[in-house]
N, C-alpha and C positions, 0 to 999 in steps of 0.2 A: 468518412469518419468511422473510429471503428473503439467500440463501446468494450470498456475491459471491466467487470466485476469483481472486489476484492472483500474480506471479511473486514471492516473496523475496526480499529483497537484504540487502548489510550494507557500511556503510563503509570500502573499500579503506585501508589503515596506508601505501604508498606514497606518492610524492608526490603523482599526479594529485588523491589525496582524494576521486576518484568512488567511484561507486555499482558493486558488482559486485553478479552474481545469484549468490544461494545455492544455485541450482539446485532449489530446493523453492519448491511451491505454498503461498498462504496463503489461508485459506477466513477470509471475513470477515461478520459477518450485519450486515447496511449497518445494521438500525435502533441499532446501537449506536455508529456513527460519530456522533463529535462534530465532529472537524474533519479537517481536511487541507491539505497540501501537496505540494511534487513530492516523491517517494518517501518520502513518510511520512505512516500512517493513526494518528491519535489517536482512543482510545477513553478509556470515564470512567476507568482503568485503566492501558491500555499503549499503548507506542509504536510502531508496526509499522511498522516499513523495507520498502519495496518496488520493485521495479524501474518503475513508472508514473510519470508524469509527474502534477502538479496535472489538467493537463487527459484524462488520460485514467482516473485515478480520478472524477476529476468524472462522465464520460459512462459509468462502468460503476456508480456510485452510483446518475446517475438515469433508465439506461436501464429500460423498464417493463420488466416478466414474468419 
């Protein structure tokens, strides 16, 4: 099982409509990612909002060790 830490976020109600950080870490066990996008991890389950980009969940998914 291999433990991935990502920064929290949640959808700003203002107008920009960006990504703010929730200030909390999310520990994520990669083999249970299904899919993804820019700030958001889908499992078979739930929806994790995160401060990452597609590209940089990409390279911490399939960074080895």
């Amino acid at each position: 099982m291999r433990l991935i830490e990502f920064n929290g976020a949640y959808m700003a109600a203002d107008e920009d409509r960006g990504y703010k950080s929730s200030g909390k870490s999310i520990t994520v066990i990669a083999e249970q990612v299904v899919a993804f996008y820019d700030h958001t991890i889908l499992t078979a389950s739930n929806k994790i909002r995160v401060m990452e980009t597609y590209d940089e969940i990409k390279a911490k998914l399939t960074k080895k060790g």
